[in-house]
PDB file of N, CA, C, O and CB in Angstrom:
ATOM      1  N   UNK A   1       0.839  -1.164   0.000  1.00  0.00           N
ATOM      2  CA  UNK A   1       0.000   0.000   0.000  1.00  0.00           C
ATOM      3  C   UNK A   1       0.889   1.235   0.000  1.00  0.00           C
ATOM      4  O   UNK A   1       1.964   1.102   0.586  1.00  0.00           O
ATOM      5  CB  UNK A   1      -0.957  -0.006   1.207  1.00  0.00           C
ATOM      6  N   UNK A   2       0.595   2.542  -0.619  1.00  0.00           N
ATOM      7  CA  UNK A   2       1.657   3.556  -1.104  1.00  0.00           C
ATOM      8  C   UNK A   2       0.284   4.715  -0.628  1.00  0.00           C
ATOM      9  O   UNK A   2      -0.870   4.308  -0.765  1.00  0.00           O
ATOM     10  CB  UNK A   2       2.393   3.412  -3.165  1.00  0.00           C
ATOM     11  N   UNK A   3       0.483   5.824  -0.199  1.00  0.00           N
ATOM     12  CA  UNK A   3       0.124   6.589   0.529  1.00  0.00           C
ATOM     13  C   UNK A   3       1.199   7.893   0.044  1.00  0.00           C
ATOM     14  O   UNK A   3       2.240   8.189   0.630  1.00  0.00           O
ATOM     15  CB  UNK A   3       0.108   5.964   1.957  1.00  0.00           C
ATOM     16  N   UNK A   4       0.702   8.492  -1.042  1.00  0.00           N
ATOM     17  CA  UNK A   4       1.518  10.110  -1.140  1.00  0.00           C
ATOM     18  C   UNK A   4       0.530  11.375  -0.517  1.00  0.00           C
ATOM     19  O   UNK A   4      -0.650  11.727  -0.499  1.00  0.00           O
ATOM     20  CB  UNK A   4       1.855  10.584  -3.065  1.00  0.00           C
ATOM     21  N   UNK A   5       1.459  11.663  -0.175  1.00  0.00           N
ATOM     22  CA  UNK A   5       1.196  13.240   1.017  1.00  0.00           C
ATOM     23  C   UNK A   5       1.383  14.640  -0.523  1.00  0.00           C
ATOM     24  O   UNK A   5       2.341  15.088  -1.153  1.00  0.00           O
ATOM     25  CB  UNK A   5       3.333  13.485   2.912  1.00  0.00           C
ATOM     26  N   UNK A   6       0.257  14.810  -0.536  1.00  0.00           N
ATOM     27  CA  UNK A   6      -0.202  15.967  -1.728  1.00  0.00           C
ATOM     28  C   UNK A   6      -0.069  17.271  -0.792  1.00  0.00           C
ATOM     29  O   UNK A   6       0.230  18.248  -1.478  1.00  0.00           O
ATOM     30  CB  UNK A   6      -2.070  15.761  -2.472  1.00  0.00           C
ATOM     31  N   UNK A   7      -0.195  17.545   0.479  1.00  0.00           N
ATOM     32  CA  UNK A   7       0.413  18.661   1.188  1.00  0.00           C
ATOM     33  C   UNK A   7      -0.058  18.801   2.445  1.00  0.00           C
ATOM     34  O   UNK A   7      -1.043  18.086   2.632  1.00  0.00           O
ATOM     35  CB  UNK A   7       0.253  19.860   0.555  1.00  0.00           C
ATOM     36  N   UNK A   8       0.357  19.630   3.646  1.00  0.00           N
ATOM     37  CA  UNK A   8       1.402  19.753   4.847  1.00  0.00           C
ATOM     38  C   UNK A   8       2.551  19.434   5.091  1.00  0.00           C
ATOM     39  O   UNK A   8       3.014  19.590   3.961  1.00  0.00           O
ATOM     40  CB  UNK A   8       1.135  19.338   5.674  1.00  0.00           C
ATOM     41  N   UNK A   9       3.606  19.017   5.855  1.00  0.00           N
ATOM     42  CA  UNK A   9       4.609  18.737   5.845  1.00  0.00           C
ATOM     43  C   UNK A   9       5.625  18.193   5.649  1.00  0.00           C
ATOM     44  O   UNK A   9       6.841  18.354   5.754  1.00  0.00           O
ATOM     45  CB  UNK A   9       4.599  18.764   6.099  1.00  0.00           C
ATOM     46  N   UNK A  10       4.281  16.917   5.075  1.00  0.00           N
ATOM     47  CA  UNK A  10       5.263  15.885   4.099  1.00  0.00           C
ATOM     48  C   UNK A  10       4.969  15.606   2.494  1.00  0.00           C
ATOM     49  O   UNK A  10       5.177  14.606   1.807  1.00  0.00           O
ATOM     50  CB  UNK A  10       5.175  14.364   4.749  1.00  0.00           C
ATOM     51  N   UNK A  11       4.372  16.962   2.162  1.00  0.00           N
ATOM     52  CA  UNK A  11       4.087  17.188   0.917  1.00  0.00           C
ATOM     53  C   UNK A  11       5.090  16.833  -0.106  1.00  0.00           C
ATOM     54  O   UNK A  11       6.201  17.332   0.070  1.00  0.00           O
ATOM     55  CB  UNK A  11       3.774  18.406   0.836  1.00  0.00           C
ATOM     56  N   UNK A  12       4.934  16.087  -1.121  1.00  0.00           N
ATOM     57  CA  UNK A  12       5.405  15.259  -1.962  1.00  0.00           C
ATOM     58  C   UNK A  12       6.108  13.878  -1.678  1.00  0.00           C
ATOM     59  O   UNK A  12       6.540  13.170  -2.588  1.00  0.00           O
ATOM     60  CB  UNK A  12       6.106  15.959  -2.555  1.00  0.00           C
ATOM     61  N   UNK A  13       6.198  13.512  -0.183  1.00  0.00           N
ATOM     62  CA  UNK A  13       6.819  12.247   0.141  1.00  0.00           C
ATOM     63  C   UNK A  13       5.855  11.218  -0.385  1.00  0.00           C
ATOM     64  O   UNK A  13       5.115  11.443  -1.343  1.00  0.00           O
ATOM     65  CB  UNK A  13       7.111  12.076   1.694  1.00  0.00           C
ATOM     66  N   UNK A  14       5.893   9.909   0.374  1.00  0.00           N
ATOM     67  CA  UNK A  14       5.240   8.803   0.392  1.00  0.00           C
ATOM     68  C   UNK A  14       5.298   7.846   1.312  1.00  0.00           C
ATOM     69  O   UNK A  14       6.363   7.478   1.807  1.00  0.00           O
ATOM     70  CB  UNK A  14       5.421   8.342  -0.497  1.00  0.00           C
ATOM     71  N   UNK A  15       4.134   7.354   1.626  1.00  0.00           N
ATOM     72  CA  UNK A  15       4.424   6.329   2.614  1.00  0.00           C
ATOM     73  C   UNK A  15       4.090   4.643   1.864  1.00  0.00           C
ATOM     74  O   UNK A  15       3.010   4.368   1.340  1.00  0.00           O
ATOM     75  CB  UNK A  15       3.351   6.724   4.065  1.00  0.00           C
ATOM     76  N   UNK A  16       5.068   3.835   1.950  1.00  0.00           N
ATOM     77  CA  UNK A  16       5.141   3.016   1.394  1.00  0.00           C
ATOM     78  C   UNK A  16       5.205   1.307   2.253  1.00  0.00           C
ATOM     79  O   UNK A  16       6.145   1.016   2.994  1.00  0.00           O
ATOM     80  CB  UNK A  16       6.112   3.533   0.656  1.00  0.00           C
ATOM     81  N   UNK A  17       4.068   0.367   1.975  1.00  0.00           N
ATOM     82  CA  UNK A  17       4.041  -0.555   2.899  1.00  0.00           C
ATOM     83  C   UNK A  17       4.536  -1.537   1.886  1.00  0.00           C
ATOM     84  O   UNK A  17       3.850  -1.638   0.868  1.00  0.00           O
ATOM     85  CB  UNK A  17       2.685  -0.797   3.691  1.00  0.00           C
ATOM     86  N   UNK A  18       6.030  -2.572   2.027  1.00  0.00           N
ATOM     87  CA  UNK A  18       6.470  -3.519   1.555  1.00  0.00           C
ATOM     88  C   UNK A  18       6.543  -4.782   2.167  1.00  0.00           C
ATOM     89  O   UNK A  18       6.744  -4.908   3.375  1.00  0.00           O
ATOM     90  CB  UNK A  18       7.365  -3.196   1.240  1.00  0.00           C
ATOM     91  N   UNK A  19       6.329  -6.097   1.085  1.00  0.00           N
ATOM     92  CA  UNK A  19       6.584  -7.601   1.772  1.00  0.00           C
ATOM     93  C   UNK A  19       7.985  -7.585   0.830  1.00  0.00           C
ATOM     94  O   UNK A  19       8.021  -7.600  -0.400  1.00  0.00           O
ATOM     95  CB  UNK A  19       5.152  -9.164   1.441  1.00  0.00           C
ATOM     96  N   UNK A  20       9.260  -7.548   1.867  1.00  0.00           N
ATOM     97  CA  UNK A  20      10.206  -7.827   1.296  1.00  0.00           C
ATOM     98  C   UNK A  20      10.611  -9.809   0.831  1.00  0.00           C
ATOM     99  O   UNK A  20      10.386 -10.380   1.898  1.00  0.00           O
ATOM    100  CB  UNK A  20      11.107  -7.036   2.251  1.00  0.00           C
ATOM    101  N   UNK A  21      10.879 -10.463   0.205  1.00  0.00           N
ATOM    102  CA  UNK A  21      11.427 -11.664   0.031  1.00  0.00           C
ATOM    103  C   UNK A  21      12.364 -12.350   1.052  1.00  0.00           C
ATOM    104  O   UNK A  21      13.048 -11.653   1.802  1.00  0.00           O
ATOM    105  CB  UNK A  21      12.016 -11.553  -1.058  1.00  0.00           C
ATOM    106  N   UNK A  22      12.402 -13.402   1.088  1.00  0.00           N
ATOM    107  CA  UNK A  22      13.133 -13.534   2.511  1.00  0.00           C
ATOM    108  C   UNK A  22      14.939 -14.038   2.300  1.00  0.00           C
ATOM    109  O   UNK A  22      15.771 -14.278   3.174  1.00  0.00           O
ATOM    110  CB  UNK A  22      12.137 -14.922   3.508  1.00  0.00           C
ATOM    111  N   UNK A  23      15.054 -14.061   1.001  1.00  0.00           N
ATOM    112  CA  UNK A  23      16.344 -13.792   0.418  1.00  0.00           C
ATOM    113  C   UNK A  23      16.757 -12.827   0.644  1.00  0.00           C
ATOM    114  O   UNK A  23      17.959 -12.957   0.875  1.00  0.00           O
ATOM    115  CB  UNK A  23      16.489 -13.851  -0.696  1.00  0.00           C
ATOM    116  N   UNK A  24      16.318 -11.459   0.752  1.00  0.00           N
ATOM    117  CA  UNK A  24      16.279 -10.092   0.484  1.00  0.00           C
ATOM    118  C   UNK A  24      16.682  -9.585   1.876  1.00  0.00           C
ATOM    119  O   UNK A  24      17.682  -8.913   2.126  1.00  0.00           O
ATOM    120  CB  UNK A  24      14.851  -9.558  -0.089  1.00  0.00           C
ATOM    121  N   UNK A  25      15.712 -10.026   2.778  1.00  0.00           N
ATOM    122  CA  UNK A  25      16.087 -10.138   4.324  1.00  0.00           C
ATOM    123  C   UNK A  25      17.069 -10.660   4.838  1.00  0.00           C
ATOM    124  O   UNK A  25      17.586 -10.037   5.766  1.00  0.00           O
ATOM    125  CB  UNK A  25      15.333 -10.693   4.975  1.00  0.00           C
ATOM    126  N   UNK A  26      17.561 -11.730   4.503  1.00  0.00           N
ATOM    127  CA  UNK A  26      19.015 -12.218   4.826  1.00  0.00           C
ATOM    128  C   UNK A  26      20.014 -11.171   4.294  1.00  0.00           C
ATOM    129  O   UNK A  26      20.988 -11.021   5.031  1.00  0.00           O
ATOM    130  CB  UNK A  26      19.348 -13.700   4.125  1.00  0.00           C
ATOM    131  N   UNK A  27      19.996 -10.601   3.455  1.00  0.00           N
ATOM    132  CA  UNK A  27      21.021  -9.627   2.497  1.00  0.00           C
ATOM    133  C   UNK A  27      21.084  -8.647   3.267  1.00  0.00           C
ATOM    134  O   UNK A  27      22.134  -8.349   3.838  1.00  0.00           O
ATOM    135  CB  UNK A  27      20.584  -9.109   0.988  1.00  0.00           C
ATOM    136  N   UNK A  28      19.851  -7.913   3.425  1.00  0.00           N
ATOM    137  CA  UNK A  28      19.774  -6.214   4.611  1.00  0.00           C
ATOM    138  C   UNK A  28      19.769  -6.986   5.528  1.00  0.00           C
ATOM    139  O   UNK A  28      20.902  -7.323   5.184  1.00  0.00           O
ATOM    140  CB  UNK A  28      18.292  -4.869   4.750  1.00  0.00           C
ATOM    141  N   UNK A  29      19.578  -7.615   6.397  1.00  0.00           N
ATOM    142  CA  UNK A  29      19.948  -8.107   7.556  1.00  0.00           C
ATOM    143  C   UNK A  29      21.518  -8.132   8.131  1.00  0.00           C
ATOM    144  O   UNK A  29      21.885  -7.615   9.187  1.00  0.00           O
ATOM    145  CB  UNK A  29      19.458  -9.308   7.458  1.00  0.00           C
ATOM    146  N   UNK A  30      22.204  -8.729   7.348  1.00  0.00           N
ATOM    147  CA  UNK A  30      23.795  -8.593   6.956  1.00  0.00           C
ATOM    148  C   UNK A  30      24.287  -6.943   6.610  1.00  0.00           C
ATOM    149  O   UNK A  30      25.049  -6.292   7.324  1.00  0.00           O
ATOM    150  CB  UNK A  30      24.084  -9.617   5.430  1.00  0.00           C
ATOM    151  N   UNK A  31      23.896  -6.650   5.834  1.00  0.00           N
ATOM    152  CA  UNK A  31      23.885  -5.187   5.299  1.00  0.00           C
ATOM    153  C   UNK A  31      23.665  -4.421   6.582  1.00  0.00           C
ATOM    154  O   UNK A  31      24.653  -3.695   6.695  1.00  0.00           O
ATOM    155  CB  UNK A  31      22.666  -4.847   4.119  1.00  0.00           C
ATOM    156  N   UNK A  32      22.920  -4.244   7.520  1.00  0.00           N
ATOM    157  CA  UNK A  32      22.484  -4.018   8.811  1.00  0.00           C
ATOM    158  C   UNK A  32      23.810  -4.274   9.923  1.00  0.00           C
ATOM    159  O   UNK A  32      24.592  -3.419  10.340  1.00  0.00           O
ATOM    160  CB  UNK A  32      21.180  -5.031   9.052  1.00  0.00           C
ATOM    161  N   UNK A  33      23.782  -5.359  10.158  1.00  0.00           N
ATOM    162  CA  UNK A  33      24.893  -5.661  10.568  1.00  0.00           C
ATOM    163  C   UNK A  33      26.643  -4.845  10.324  1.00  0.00           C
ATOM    164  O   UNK A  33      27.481  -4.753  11.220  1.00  0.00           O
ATOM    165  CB  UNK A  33      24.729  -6.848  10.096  1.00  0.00           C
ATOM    166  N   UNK A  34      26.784  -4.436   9.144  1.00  0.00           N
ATOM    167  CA  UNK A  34      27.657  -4.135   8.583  1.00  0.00           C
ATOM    168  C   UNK A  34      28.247  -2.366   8.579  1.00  0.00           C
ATOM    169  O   UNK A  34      29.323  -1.801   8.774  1.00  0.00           O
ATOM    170  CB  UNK A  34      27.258  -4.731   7.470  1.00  0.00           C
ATOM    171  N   UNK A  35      26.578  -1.880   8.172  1.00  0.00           N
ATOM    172  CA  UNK A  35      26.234  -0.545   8.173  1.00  0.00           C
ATOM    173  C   UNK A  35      25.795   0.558   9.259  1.00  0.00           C
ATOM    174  O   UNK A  35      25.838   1.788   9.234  1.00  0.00           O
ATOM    175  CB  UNK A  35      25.432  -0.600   7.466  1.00  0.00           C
ATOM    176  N   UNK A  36      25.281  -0.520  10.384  1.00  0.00           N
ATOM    177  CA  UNK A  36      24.716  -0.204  11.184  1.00  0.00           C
ATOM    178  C   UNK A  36      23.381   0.436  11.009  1.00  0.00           C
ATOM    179  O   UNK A  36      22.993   0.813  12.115  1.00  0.00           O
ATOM    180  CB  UNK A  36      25.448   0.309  11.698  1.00  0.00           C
ATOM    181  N   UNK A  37      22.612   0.683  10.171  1.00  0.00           N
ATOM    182  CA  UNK A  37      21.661   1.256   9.553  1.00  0.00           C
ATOM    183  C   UNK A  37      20.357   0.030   9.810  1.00  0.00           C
ATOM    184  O   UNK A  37      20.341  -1.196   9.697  1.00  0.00           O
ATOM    185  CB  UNK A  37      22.182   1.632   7.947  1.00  0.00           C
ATOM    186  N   UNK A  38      19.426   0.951  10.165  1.00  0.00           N
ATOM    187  CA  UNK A  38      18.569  -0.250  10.137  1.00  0.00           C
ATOM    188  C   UNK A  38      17.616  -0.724   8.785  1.00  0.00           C
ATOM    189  O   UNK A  38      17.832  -0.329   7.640  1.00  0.00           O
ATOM    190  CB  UNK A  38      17.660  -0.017  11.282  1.00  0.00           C
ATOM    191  N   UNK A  39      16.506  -1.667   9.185  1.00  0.00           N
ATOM    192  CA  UNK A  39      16.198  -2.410   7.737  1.00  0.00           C
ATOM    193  C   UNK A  39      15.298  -1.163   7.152  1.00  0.00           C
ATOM    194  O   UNK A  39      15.234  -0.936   5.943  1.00  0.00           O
ATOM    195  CB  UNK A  39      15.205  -4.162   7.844  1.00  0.00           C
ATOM    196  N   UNK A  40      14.564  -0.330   8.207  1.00  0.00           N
ATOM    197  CA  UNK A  40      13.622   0.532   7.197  1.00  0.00           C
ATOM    198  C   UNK A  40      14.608   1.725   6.292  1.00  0.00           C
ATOM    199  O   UNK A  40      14.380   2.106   5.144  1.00  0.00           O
ATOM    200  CB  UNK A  40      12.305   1.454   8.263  1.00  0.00           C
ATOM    201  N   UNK A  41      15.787   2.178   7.221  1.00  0.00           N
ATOM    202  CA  UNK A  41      16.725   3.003   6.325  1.00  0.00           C
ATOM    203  C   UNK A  41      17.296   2.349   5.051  1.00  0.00           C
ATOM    204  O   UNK A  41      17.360   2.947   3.976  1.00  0.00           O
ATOM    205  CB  UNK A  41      17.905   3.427   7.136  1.00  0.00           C
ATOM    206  N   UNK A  42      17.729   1.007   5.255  1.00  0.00           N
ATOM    207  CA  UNK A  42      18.086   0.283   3.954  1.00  0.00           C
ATOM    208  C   UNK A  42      17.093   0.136   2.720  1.00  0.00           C
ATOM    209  O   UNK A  42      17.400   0.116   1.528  1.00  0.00           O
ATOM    210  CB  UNK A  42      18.417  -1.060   4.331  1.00  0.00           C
ATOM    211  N   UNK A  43      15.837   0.038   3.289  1.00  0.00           N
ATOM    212  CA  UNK A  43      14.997   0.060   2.250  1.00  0.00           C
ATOM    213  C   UNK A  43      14.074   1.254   2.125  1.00  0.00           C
ATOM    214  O   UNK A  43      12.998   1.307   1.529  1.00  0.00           O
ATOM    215  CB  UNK A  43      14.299  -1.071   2.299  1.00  0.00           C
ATOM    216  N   UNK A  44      14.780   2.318   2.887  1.00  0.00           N
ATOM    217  CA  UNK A  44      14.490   3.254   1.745  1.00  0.00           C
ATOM    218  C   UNK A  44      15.662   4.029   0.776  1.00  0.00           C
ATOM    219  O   UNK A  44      15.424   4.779  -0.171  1.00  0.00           O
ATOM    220  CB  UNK A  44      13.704   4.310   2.391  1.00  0.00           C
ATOM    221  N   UNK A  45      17.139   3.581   1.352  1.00  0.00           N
ATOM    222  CA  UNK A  45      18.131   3.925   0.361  1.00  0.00           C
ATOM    223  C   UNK A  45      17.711   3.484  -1.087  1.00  0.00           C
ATOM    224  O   UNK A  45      17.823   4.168  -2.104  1.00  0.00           O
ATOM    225  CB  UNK A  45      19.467   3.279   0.750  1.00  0.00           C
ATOM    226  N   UNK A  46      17.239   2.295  -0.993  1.00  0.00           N
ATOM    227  CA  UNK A  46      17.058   1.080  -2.067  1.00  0.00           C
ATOM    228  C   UNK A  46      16.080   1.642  -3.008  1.00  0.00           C
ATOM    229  O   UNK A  46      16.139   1.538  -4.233  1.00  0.00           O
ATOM    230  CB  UNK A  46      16.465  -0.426  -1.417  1.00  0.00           C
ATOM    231  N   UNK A  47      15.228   2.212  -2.367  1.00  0.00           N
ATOM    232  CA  UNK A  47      14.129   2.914  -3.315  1.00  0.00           C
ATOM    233  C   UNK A  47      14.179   3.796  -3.573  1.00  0.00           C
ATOM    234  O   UNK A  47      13.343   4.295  -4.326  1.00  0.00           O
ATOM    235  CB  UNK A  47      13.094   3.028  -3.130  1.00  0.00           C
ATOM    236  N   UNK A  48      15.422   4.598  -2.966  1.00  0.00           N
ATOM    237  CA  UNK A  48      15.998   6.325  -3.586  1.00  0.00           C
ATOM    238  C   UNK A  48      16.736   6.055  -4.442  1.00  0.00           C
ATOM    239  O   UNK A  48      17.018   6.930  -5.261  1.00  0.00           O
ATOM    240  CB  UNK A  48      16.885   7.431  -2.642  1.00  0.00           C
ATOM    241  N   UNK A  49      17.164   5.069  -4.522  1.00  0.00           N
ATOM    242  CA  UNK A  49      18.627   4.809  -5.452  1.00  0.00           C
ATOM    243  C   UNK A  49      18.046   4.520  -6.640  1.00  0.00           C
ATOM    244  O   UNK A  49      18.289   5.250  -7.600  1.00  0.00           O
ATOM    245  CB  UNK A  49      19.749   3.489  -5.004  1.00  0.00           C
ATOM    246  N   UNK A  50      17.132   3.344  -6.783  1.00  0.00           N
ATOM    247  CA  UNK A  50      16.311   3.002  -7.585  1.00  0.00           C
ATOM    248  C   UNK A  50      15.546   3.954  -8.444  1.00  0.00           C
ATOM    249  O   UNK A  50      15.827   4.000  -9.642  1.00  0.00           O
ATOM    250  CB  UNK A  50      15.642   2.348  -6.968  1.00  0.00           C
ATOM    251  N   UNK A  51      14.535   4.780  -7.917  1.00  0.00           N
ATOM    252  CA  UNK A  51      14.139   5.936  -8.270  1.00  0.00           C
ATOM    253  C   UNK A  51      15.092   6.959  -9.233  1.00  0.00           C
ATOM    254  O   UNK A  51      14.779   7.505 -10.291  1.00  0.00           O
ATOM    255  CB  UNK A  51      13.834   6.457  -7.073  1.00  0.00           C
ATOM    256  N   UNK A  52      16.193   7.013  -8.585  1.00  0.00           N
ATOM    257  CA  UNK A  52      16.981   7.815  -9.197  1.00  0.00           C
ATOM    258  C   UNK A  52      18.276   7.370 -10.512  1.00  0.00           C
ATOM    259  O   UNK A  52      19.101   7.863 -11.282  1.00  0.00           O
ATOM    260  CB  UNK A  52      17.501   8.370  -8.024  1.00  0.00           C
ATOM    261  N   UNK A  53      17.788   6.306 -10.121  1.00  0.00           N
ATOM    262  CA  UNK A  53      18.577   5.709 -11.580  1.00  0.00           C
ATOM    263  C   UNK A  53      17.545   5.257 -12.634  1.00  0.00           C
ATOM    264  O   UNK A  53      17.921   5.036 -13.786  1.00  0.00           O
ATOM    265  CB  UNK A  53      19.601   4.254 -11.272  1.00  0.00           C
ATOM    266  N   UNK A  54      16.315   5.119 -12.289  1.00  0.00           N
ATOM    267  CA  UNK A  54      15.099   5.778 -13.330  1.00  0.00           C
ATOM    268  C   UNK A  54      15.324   6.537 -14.174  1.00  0.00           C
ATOM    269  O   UNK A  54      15.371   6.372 -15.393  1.00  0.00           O
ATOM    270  CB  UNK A  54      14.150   6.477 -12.840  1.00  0.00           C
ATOM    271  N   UNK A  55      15.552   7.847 -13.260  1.00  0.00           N
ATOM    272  CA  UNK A  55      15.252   8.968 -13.654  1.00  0.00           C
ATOM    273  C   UNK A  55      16.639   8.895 -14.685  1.00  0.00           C
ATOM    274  O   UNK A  55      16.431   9.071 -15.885  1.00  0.00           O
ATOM    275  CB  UNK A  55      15.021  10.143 -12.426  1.00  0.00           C
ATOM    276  N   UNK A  56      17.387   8.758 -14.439  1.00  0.00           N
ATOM    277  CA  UNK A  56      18.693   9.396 -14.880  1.00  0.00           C
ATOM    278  C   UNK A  56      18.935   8.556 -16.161  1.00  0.00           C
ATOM    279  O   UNK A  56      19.671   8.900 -17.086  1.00  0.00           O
ATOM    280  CB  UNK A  56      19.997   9.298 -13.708  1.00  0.00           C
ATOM    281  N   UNK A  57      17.818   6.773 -16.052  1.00  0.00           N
ATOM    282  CA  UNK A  57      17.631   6.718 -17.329  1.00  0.00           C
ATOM    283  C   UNK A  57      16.572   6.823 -18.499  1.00  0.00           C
ATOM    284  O   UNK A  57      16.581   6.303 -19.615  1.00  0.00           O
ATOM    285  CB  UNK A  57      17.981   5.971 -17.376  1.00  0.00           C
ATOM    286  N   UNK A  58      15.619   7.696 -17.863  1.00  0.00           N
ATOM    287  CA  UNK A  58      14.433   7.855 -18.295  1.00  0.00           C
ATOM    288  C   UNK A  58      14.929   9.291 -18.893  1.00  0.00           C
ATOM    289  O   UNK A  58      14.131  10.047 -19.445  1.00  0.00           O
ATOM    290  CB  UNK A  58      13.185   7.706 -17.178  1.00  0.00           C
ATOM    291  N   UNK A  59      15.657   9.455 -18.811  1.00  0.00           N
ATOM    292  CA  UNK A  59      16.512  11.301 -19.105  1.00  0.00           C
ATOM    293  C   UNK A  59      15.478  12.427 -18.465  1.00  0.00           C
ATOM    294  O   UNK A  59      15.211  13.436 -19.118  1.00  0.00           O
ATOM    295  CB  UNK A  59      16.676  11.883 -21.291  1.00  0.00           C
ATOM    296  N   UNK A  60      15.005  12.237 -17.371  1.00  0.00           N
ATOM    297  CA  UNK A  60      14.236  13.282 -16.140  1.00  0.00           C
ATOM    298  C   UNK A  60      15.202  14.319 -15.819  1.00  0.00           C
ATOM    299  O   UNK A  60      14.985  15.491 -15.513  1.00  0.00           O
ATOM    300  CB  UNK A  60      13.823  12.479 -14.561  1.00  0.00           C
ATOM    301  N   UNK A  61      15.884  13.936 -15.893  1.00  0.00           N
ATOM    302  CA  UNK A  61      16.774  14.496 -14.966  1.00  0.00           C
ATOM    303  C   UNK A  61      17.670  15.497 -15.724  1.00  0.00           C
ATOM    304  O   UNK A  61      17.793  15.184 -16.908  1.00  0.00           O
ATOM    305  CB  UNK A  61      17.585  13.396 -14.255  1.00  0.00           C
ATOM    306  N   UNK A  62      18.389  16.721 -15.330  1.00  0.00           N
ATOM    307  CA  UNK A  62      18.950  17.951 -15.895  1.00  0.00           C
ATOM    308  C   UNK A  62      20.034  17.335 -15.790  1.00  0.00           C
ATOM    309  O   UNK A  62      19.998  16.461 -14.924  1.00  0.00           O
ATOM    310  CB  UNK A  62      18.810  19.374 -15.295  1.00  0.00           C
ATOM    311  N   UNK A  63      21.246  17.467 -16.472  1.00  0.00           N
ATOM    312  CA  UNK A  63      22.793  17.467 -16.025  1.00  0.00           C
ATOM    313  C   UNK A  63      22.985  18.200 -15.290  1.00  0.00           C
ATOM    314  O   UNK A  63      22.554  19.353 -15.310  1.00  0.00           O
ATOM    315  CB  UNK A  63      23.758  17.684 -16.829  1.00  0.00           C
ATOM    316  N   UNK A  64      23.933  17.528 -14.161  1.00  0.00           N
ATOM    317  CA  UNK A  64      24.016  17.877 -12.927  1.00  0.00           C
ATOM    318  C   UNK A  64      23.329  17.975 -11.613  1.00  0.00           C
ATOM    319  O   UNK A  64      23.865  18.366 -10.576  1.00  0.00           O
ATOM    320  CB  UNK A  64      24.238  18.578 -13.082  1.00  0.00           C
ATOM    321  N   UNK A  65      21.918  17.531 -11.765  1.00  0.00           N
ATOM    322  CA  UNK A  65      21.190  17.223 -10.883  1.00  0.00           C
ATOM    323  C   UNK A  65      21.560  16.184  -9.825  1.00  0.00           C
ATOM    324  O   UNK A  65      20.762  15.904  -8.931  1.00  0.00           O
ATOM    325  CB  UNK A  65      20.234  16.970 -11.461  1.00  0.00           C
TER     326      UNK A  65
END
């Protein structure tokens, strides 16, 4: 379930409910371990990163952005 905030304070975010794989969990789990970061920060690096290599190949994006 995905939940975007159209405005107050978290205007343009999203709230995002995931069933991660349990392969996936062993990986950030370790990753966790490693990073010290926990599993919800890991998975939202994962979906910024993701997002943004979209963009960058969807050509969204300005040079230098």
């Amino acid at each position: 379930m995905a939940e975007i905030y159209h405005d107050g304070p978290l205007k343009g975010q999203a709230s995002i409910t995931i069933l991660v794989n349990a392969n996936a969990v062993k990986w950030l789990e370790h990753a966790s371990k490693e990073t010290g970061y926990s599993l919800d920060r890991l998975a939202e690096i994962s979906v910024e990163e993701a997002a943004l290599q979209y963009a960058k190949t969807a050509k969204l994006m300005e040079a230098g952005e």
